[in-house]
C-alpha positions in Angstrom: 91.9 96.7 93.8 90.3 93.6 95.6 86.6 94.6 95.2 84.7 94.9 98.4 87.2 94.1 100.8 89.3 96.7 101.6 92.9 95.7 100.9 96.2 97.2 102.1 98.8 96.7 99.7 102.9 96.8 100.8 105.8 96.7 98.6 108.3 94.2 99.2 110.2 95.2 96.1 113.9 95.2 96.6 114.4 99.3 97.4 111.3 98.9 99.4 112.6 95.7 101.1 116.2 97.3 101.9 114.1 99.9 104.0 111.5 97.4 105.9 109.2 96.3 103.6 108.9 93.1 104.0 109.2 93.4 108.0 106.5 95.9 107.4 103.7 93.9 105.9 104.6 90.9 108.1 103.6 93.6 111.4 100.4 94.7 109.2 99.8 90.9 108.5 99.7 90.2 112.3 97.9 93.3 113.2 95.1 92.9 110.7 94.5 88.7 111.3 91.4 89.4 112.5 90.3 92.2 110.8 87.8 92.9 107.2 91.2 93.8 105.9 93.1 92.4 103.7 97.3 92.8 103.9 99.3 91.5 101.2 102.8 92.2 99.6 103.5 93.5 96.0 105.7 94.5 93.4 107.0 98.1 93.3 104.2 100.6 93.9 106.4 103.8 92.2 108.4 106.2 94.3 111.1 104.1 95.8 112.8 106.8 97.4 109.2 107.3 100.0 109.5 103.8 100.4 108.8 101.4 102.0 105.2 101.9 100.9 101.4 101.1 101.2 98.5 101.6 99.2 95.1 101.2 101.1 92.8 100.3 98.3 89.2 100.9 99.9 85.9 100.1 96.8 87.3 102.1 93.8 89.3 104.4 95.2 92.8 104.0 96.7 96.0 106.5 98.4 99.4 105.8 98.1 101.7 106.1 101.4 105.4 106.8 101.7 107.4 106.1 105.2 107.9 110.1 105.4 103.9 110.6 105.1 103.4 107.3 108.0 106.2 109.2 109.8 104.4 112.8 109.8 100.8 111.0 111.9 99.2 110.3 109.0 95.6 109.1 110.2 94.4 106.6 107.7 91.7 105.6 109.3 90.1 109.0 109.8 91.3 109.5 105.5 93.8 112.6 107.3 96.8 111.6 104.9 98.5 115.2 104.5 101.2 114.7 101.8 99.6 111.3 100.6 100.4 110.4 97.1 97.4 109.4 94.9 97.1 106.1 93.6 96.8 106.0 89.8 
């Protein structure tokens, strides 16, 4: 986790790549310049076949997100993530 900051993590490993990963945390890169939040790319996050994926990391507690949970209006924002994966 990054501390305070609340950090959105997005795998660029090679499954997760193949699928848009990397194209991914670029958009969330540009999207979040100007915001308290943090977007960087990491190593494989587990379930490659939900990829590509994101963990939002927010104090001690984070969620795990597959494309098919994004896909189904997950709200992130508003912590609405029906069929999110828990971070370990």
């Amino acid at each position: 986790m990054s501390g305070n900051r609340p950090c959105l993590r997005v795998c660029t490993a090679a499954s997760c790549r193949s699928r848009g990963g990397e194209t991914l945390r670029q958009s969330c890169a540009e999207l979040m310049a100007t915001a308290a939040l943090q977007v960087k790319g990491v190593g494989c996050l587990g379930p490659c076949s939900d990829g590509p994926l994101l963990a939002l990391d927010v104090g001690s507690s984070g969620h795990l997100f597959g494309l098919g949970v994004l896909a189904n209006g997950a709200d992130i924002h508003n912590g609405n993530t029906p069929g999110a994966l828990e971070a370990s």
